[in-house]
ZAKE-124080 format. One line per field, with one value per residue (C-alpha): x, y negated, z negated; residue number from 1. Coordinates in nm, 3 decimals. Each point is the difference from the previous one (the first is absolute). Example, Ala and Ser with C-alpha at 12.3 -4.5 7.8 and 13.67 -1.06 7.14 Angstrom:
BEGIN
px = 1.230,0.137
py = 0.450,-0.344
pz = -0.780,0.066
num = 1,2
//
This chain:
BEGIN
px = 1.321,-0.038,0.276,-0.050,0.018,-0.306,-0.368,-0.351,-0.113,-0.384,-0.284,-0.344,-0.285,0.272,0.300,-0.285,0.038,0.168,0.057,0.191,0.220,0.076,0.180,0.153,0.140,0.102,0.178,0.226,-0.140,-0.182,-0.390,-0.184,-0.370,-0.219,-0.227,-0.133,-0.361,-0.066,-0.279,0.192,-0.181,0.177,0.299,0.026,-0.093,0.229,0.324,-0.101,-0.053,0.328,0.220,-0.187,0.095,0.376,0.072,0.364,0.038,0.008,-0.274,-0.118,-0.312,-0.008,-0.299,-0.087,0.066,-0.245,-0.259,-0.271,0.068,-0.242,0.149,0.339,0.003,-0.111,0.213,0.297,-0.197,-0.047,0.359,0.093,-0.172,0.072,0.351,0.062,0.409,-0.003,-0.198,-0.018,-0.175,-0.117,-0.116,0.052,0.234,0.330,-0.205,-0.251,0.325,0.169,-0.365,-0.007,0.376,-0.110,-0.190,0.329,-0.054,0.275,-0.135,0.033,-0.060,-0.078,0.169,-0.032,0.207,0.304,-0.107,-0.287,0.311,0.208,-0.278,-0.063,0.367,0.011,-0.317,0.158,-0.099,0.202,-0.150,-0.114,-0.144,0.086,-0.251,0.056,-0.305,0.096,-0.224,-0.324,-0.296,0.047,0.305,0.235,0.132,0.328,0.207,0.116,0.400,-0.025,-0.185,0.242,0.308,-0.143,-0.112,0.355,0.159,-0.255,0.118,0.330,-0.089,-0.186,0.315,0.205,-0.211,-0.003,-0.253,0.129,0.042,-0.068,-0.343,-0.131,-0.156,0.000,-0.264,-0.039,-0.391,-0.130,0.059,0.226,-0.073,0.324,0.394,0.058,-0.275,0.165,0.384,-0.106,-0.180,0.310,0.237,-0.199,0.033,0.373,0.126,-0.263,0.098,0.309,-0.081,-0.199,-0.330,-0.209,-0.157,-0.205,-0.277,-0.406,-0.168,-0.404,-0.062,0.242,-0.229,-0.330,0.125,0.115,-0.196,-0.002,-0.189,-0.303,0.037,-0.029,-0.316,0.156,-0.017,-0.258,0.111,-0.184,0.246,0.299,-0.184,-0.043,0.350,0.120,-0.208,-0.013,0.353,-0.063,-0.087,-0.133,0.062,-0.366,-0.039,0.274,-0.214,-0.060,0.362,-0.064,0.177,-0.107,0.126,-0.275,-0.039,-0.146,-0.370,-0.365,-0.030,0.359,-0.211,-0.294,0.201,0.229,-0.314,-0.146,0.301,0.034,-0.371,0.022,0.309,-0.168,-0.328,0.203,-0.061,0.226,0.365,-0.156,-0.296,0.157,0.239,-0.237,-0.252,0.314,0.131,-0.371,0.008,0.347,-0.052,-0.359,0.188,0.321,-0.228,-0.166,0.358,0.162,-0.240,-0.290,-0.242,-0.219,-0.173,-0.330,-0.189,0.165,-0.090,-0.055,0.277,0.210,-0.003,0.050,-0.137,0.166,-0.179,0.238,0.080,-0.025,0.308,-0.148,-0.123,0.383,0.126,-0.260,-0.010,0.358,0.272,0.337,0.271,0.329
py = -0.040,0.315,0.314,0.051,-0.288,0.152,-0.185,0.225,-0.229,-0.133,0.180,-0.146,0.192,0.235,-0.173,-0.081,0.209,-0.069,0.360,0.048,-0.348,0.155,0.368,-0.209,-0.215,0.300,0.129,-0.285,-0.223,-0.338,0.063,-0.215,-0.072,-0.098,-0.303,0.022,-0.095,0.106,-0.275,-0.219,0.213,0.325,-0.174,-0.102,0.261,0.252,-0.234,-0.031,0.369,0.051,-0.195,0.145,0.364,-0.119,-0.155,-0.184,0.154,-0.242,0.052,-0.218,-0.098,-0.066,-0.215,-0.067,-0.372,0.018,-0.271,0.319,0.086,-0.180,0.087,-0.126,-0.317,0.174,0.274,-0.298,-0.108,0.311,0.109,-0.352,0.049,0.389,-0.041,0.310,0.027,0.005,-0.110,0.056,-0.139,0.171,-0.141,-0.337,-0.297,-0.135,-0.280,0.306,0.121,-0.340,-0.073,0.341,-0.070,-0.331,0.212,0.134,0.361,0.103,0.056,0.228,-0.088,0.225,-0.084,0.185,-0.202,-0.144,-0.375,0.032,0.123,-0.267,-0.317,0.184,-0.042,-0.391,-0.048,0.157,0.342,0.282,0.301,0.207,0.309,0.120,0.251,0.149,0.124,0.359,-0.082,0.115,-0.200,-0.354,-0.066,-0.219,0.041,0.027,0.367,0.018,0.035,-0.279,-0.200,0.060,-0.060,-0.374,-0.012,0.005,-0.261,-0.213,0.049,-0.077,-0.294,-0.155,0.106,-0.232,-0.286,0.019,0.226,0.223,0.346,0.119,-0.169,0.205,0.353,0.160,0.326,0.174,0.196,0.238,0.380,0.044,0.298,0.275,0.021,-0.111,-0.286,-0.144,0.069,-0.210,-0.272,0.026,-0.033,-0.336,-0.159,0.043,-0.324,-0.161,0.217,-0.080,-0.388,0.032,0.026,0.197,0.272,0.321,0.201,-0.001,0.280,0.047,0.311,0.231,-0.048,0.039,0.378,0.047,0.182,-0.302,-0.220,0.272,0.099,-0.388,-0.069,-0.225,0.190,0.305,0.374,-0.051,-0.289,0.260,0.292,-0.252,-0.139,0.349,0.134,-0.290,-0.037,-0.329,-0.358,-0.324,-0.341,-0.198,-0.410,-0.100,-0.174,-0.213,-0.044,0.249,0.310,0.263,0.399,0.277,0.346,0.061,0.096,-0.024,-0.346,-0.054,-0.019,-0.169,-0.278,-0.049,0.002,-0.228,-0.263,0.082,-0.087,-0.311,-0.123,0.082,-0.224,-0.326,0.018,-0.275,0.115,-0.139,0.235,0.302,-0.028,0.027,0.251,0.171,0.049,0.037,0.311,0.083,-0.049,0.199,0.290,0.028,-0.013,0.316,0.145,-0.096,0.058,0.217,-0.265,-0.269,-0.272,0.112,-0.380,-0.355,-0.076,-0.353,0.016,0.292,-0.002,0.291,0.304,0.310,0.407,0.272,0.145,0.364,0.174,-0.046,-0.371,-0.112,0.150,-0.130,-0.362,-0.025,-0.224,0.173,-0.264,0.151
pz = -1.588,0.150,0.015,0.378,0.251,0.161,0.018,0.051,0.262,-0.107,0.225,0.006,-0.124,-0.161,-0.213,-0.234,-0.264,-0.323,-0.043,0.319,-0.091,-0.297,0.138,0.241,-0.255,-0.177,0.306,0.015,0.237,0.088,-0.030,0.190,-0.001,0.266,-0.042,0.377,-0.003,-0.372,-0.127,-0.276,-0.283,0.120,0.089,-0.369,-0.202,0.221,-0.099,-0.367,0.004,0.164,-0.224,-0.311,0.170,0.108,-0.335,0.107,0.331,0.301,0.221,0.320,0.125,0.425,0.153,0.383,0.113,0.299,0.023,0.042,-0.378,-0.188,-0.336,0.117,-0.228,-0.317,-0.029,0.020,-0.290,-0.206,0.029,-0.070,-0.362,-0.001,0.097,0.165,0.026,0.387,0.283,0.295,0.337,0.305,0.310,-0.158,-0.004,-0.162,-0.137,-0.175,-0.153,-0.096,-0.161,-0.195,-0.127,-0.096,-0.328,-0.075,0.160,0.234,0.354,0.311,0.295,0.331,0.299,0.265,0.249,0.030,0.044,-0.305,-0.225,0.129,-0.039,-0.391,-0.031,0.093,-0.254,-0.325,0.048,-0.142,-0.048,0.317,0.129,0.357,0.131,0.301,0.221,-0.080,-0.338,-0.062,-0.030,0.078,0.159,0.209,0.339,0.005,-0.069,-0.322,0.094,0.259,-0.284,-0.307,0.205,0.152,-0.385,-0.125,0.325,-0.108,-0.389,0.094,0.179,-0.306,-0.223,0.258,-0.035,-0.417,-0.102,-0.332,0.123,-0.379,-0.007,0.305,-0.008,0.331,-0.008,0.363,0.023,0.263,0.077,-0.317,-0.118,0.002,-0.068,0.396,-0.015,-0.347,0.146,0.318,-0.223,-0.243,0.298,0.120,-0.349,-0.090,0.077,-0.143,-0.345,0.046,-0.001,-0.324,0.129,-0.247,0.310,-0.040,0.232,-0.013,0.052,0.074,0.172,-0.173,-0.369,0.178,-0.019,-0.316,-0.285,-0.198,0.222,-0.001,-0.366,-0.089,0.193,0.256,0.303,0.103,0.058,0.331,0.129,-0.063,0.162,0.305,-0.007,0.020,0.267,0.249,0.180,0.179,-0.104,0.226,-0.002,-0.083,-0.005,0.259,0.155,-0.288,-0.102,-0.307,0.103,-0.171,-0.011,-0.152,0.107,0.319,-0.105,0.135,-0.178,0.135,0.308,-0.049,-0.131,0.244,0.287,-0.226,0.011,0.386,0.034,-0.213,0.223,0.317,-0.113,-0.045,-0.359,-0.208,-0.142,-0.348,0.019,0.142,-0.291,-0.244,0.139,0.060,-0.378,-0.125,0.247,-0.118,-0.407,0.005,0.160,-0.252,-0.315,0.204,0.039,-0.307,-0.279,0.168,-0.013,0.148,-0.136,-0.157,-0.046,-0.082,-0.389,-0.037,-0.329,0.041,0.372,0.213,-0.174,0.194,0.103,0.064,0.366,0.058,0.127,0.402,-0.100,-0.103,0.283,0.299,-0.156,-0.190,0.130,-0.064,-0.044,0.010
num = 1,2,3,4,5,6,7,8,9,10,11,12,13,14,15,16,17,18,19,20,21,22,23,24,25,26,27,28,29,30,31,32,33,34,35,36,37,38,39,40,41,42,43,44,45,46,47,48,49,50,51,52,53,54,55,56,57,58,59,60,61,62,63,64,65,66,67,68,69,70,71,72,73,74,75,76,77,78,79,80,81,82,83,84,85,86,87,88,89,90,91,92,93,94,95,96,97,98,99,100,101,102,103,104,105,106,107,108,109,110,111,112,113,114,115,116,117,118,119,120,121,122,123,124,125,126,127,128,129,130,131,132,133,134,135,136,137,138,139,140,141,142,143,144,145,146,147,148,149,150,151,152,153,154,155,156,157,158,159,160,161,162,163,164,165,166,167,168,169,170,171,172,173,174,175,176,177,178,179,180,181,182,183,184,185,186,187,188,189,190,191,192,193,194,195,196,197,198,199,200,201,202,203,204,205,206,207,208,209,210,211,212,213,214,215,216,217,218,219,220,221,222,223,224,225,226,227,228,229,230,231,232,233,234,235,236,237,238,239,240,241,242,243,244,245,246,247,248,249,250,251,252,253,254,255,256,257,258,259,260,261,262,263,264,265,266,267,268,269,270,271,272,273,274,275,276,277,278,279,280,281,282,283,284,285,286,287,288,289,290,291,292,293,294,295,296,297,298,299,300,301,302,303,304,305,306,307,308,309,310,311,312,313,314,315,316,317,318,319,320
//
């Protein structure tokens, strides 16, 4: 339903916008919003909002399958009554995207590795996105090339066993972002065109600098201004098996001594995860939007105060 096989890959804390959905939409490609940790209220009124803004055009709403997302179950629920036109799930499983298609909304599903994409295959997946660890913000751990190309043997494997090449949609992630990047992505997915697969590129990174994601309200002026001036990112939460690549800042830092002291204390994989991504969320709202949260409301929920320039940039966590 869109003129470009091209999807805005959904950001946390910044795909959130129905402004921004919108000029992508306009531009020709997938929009995509980000659920992530929204509480069900948000999570609602941003989709209705969307679709009122978007009219006819498709749009897509992503949520996080991990356990540590306790608004996992009713986003499933909301989009199952919202009915979003895609869906797709992060850091989840085939049986989260098999129960989302269940509601009769077409889902994606992230697989980062060969054997995930392979085991989504045998359960009746279809529809898959293939990030590589070049990616900002959360990622997998696998190089993108390596990934798309063990991607499509593993395609072709499933198309020898029965599976309807013309059902799948094959959509490689993860440091796309220029003519050579696409070419080399492009290059990777020609059989799989050739076979009838429908294929196409995500891209994150490359619309956190465009004008549109700043005009729209989604993204800060100060998370550009960073993205420009720092020239190296870091790998955070490896040690919790949620890689994750941001800018290398001060709270870059703090974070990361903060997981290495956690791991060092014995502390359990369960709670490490969690204090983890609290650590990890508090710091992209700082990045992403300039602000922190003020107090907790007991109805509306988190009421938000705006970060000077110096704030955003000592506390913010940069994903990209």
């Amino acid at each position: 339903g869109t003129s470009l096989p091209l999807h805005q890959g959904p950001m946390a804390q910044t795909s959130d916008t129905p402004a921004f959905a919108l000029a992508v939409a306009e531009a020709g490609a997938m929009p995509w919003l980000a659920l992530g940790n929204m509480p069900p209220h948000v999570a609602e009124a941003t989709i209705r909002e969307t679709r009122a803004l978007l009219g006819d055009r498709p749009f897509g709403a992503g949520i996080i399958g991990l356990d540590a997302n306790p608004y996992r179950d009713a986003h499933i629920e909301i989009m199952a009554r919202l009915r979003p036109d895609f869906a797709l799930v992060a850091a989840g499983t085939a049986e989260q995207a098999l129960t989302v298609e269940t509601t009769g909304i077409p889902a994606y599903l992230h697989t980062p590795t060969p054997g995930l994409l392979r085991g989504a295959l045998r359960a009746g997946c279809r529809r898959f996105i293939l990030e590589g660890s070049e990616a900002g913000g959360h990622i997998g751990e696998i190089g993108g090339l390596l990934l798309w190309q063990l991607g499509v043997y593993e395609m072709l494997d499933a198309f020898q066993s029965g599976v309807d090449p013309a059902e799948c949609a094959f959509v490689p992630a993860g440091g796309i972002g220029d003519a050579a990047s696409g070419a080399a992505a492009g290059a990777v997915l020609f059989r799989l065109h050739q076979l009838g697969v429908r294929c196409g590129a995500q891209m994150g990174t490359a619309y956190l600098l465009t004008d549109e994601i700043v005009a729209s309200g989604a993204l800060s002026k100060g998370f550009q201004r960073c993205a420009l001036d720092v020239r190296k990112t870091v790998l955070m939460g490896e040690s919790v098996r949620t890689p994750t690549r941001v800018l290398h800042t001060a709270e870059a830092d703090r974070v990361l001594a903060r997981e290495a002291r956690r791991e060092a204390d014995g502390v359990a994989l369960r709670v490490r995860k969690e204090e983890y991504e609290h650590d990890n969320l508090g710091g992209l709202r700082a990045a992403a939007k300039a602000q922190r949260i003020a107090r907790i409301d007991p109805v509306a929920g988190a009421v938000f105060e705006n970060l000077t320039d110096g704030e955003q940039t000592d506390t913010g966590l940069f994903h990209a």
